[in-house]
N, C-alpha and C positions, 0 to 999 in steps of 0.2 A: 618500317621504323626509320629507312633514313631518311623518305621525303619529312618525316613529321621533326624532324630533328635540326634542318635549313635553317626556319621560320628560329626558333631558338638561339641559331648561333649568328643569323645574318648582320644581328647590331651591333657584334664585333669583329666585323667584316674589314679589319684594319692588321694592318703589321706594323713595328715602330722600328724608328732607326735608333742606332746608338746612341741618340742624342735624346731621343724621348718621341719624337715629331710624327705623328701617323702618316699614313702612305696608306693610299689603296692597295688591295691585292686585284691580281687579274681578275677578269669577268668570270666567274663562272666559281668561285675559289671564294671559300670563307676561311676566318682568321679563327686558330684554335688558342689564341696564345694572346693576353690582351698587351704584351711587352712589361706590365708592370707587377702584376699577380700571378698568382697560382689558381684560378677561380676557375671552375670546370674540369681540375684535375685532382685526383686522389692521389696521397702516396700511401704503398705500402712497402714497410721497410722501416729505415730510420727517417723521422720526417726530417732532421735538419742535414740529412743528406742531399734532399735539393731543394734550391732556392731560386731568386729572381736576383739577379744582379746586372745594372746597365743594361737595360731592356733586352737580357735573356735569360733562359732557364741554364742553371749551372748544376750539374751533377758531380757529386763529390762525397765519397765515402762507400760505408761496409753495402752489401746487397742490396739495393733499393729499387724501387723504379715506379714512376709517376704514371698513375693512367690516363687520358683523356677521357673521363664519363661525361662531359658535357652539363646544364645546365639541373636536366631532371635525373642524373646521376644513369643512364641507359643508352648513350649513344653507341652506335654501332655502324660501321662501314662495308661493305661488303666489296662493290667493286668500285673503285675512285681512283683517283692522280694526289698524293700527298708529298709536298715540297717543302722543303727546311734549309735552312744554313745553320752548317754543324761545323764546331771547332774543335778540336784535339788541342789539349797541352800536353809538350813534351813525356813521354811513355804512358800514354793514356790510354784507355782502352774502357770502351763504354757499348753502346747498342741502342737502337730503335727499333722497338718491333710492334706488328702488324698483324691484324688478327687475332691478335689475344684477347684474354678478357683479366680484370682486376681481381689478385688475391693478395693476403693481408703481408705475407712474407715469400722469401725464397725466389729463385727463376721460374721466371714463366713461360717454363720450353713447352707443356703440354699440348696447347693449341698455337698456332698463327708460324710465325716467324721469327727470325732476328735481323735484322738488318746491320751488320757489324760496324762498328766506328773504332777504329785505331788505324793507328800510324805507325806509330815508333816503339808501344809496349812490346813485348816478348813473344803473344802469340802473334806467330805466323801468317795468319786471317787476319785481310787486312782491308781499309775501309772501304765500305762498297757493295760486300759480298754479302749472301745469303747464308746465313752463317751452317756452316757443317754440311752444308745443299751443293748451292756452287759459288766457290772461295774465290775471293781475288789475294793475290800475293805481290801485287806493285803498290805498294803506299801512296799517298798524299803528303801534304808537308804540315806540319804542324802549326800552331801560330797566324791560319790562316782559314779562315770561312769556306768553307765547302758546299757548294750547292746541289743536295739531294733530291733528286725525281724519284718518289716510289711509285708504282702502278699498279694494278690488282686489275685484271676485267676476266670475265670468262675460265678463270682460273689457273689464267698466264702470272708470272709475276715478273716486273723487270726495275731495275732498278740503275739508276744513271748518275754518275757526280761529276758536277762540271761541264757536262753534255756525253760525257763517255758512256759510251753504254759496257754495264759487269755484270748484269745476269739478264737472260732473257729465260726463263724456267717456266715447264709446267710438267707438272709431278703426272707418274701414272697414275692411269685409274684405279681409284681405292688408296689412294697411297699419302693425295694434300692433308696437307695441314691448315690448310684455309677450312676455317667453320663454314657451315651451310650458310647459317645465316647472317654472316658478319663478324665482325670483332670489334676492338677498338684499337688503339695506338699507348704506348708504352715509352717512355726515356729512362734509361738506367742508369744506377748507379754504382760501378761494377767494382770498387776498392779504393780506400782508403787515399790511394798514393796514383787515382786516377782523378784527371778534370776533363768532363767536354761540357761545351755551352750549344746551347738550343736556342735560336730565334727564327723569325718567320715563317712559322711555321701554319700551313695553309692545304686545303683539302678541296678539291671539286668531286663529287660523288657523279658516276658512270652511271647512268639509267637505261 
């Protein structure tokens, strides 16, 4: 399903800067994100929890979270390299996660992961970390674009901002939360009185 899935997203194989302007992404790396819409993503939740503002995705409000299903509503990743710049506004606190799949409401801790995003809100877990797996507790700064490496192969999982590397994990056997056969990717929108932005957001699938 994921080679069949390329061919579909290749013609928006672009990222957009602040200003509107496309950019290539690296070789090997399609654009999930076209800067300007929501096209290829579900929300469930509240929909005007997130939206497009200044070529990025802004999540803000009660429990929400946007899936990536792609063009025929089925996309699925299993093992890949997925890179973003993610923003925190002051006591924010949001999440990316990985290997999920799309339901209408609630968290979607069942399958995949979380990939934590805060800074400065109150939990302790802080951005970078595998959420409740293995936590980072030295923040980032807020106000400032964050550049996220997530990786998945072989049923390692690591994850890098800025170039640091905060988790290199692979769960015992019988134990992942990685689906057999894939997932998809998720942006949340974890309360009211939190703001992160989502741009460049780009995926190279591991064969």
């Amino acid at each position: 399903m994921i080679r069949k899935l390329l061919p579909a997203v290749a013609a928006t194989a672009l990222i957009f800067t602040a200003s509107g302007e496309p950019e290539k992404v690296e070789e090997g790396f399609v654009s999930l994100f076209d800067g300007k819409t929501l096209d290829g993503w579900k929300v469930g939740g509240e929909a005007n929890a997130i939206r497009v503002e200044d070529g990025a995705i802004v999540a803000n409000g009660p429990c929400t979270h946007a899936y990536y299903v792609g063009k025929d509503g089925k996309a699925k990743f299993k093992d890949f390299e997925l890179r973003a710049d993610i923003m925190t506004k002051p006591n924010s606190n949001g999440g990316l996660y990985i290997h999920t799949e799309y339901q209408p409401s609630g968290w979607p801790t069942a399958k995949g992961y979380e990939v934590q995003i805060n800074n400065t809100q109150s939990d302790w877990r802080k951005s970078g970390g595998l959420y409740g797996v293995v936590d980072n507790k030295e923040p980032f700064e807020d106000n400032k674009w964050m550049k996220y490496v997530i990786r998945v192969e072989k049923g390692k999982v690591t994850v890098s901002i800025n170039g640091k590397e905060l988790v290199n994990y692979t769960a015992e056997e019988g134990k992942s939360k990685l689906q057999k056969d894939g997932g998809t990717f998720a942006i949340q929108a974890h309360d009211p009185g939190s703001t992160t932005l989502h741009k460049n957001i780009r995926v190279k699938t591991l064969d």
